[in-house]
C-alpha positions in Angstrom: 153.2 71.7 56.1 156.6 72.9 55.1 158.0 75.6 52.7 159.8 74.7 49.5 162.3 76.8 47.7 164.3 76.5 44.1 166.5 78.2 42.6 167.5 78.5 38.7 169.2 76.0 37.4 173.5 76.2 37.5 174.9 74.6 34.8 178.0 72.4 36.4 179.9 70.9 33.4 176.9 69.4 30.9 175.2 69.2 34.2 172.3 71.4 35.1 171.6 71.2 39.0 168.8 72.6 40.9 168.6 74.0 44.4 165.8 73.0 46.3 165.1 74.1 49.8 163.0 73.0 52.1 161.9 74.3 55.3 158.6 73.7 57.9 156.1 76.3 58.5 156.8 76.7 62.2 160.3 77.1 61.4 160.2 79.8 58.7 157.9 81.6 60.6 159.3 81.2 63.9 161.1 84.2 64.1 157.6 86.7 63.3 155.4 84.5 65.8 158.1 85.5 67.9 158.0 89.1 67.1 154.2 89.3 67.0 153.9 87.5 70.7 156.4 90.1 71.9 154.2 93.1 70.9 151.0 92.0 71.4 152.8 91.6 75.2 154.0 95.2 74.8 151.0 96.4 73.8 148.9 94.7 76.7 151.6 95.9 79.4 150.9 99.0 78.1 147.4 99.2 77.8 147.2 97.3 81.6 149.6 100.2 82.8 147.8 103.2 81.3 144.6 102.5 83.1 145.8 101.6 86.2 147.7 104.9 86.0 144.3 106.7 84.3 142.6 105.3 87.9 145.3 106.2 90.3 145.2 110.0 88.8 141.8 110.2 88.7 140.9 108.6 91.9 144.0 111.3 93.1 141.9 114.1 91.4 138.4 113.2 92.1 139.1 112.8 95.9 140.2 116.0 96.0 137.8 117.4 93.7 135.1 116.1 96.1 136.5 117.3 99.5 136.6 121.2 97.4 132.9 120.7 96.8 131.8 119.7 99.9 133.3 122.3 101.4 131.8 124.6 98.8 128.6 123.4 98.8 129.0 123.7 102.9 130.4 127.6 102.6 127.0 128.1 100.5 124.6 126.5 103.3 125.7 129.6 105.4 128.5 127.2 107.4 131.6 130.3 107.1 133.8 128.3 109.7 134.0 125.2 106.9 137.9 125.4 105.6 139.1 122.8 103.1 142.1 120.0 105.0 143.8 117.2 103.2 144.7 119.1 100.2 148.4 118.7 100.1 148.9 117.7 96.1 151.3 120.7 95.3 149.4 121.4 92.4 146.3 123.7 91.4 144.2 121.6 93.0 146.2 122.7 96.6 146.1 126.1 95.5 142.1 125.7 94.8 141.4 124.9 98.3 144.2 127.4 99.6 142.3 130.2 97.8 139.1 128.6 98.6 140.3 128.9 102.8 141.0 132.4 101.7 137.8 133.2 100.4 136.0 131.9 104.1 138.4 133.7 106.2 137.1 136.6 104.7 133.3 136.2 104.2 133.3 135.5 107.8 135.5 139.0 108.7 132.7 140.4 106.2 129.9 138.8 107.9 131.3 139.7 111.5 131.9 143.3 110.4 128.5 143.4 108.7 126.8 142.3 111.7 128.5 145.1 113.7 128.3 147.8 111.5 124.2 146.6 111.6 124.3 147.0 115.8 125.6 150.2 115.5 123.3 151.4 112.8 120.2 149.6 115.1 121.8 151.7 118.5 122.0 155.0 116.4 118.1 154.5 115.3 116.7 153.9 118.7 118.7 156.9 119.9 117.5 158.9 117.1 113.9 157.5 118.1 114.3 158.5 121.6 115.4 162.1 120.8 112.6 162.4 118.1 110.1 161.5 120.8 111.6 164.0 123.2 111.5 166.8 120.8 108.1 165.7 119.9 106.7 165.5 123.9 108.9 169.2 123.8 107.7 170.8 120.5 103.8 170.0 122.0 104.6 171.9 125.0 105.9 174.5 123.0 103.0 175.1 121.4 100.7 175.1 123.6 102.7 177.9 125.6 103.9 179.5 122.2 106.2 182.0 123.7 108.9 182.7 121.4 112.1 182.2 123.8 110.3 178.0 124.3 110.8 177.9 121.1 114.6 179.0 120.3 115.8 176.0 122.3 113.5 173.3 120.3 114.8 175.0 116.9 118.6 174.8 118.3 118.1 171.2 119.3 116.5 170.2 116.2 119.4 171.7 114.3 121.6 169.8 116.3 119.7 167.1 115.4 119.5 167.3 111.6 123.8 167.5 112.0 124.1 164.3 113.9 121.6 162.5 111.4 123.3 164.0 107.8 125.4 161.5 107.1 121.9 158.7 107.9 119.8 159.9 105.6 116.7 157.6 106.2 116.7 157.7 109.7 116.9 161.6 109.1 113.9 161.3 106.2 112.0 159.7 109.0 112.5 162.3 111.4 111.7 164.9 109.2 108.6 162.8 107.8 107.3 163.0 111.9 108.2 166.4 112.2 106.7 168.1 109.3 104.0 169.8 110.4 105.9 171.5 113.4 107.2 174.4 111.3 109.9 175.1 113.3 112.3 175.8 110.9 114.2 178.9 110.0 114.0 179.8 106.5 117.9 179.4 106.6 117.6 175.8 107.4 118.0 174.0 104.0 117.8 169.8 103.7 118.9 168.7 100.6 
């Protein structure tokens, strides 16, 4: 198949000539065959080299995305010595697990210092069981003797008592509670 041209006519003299070109297909389009070959290469190169990049970032992303919830998901199963390693992309995702390393560091101080303050609280119960008893074993003798200088020492001590125990007020509620029919107090003896 070719591609034929003309022109109008020139008049040479009482001559009229005609121009006729003629020209194949695969010549006259050679040229845009070319240019259409070149970007349909272009725009495969590009598509091949956005998804391989698409996969490289989010392989990058979702690796790290998975070692943070593992180690959240660890952290929630009660496991406070979990930290987050192998985090080192210098982006928000490092600052995520830096943050996140943070946060265990100081659930376990919490917990430690939780656990503590719970010791003490169980030592200052027991002692305040112990003296309850003893004032108890001493308030029955008291009344069975019912002599009114027996008696001073058990209201002193359980004023002493009622001061150590102020700032615990259920283990003081308690005491009281065990204590109330005693009627030991002093009408100037007021627990709020």
């Amino acid at each position: 198949p070719t591609l034929a041209y003309y022109s109008n006519p020139i008049s040479v003299g009482s001559n009229a000539w005609y121009v006729i070109a003629e020209q194949t297909t695969a010549d006259a389009f050679a040229q845009v065959n070319s240019f259409m070959l070149g970007g349909v290469l272009l725009l495969a190169a590009s598509i091949a080299s956005l998804v391989l990049m698409g996969l490289y970032i989010s392989r990058r992303v979702v690796l790290h995305i998975s070692k943070l919830r593992r180690g959240a998901s660890q952290l929630a199963a009660g496991d406070l010595s979990q930290r987050i390693t192998g985090v080192q992309t210098g982006d928000e995702l490092e600052f995520l697990a830096s943050e996140f390393n943070e946060m265990a560091s100081r659930l376990q101080e919490a917990q430690s210092s939780l656990a503590e303050t719970s010791r003490e609280r169980e030592q200052q119960y027991e002692i305040a069981q112990q003296r309850v008893k003893a004032m108890s074993t001493l308030l029955q003798a008291g009344r069975a003797h019912r002599q009114v200088g027996e008696l001073e020492w058990a209201t002193q001590a359980m004023r002493e008592l009622i001061t150590l125990l102020r700032d615990d007020y259920p283990t003081l509620m308690n005491v009281l509670s065990a204590l109330k029919d005693t009627r030991i107090f002093d009408a100037d003896v007021q627990v709020k």
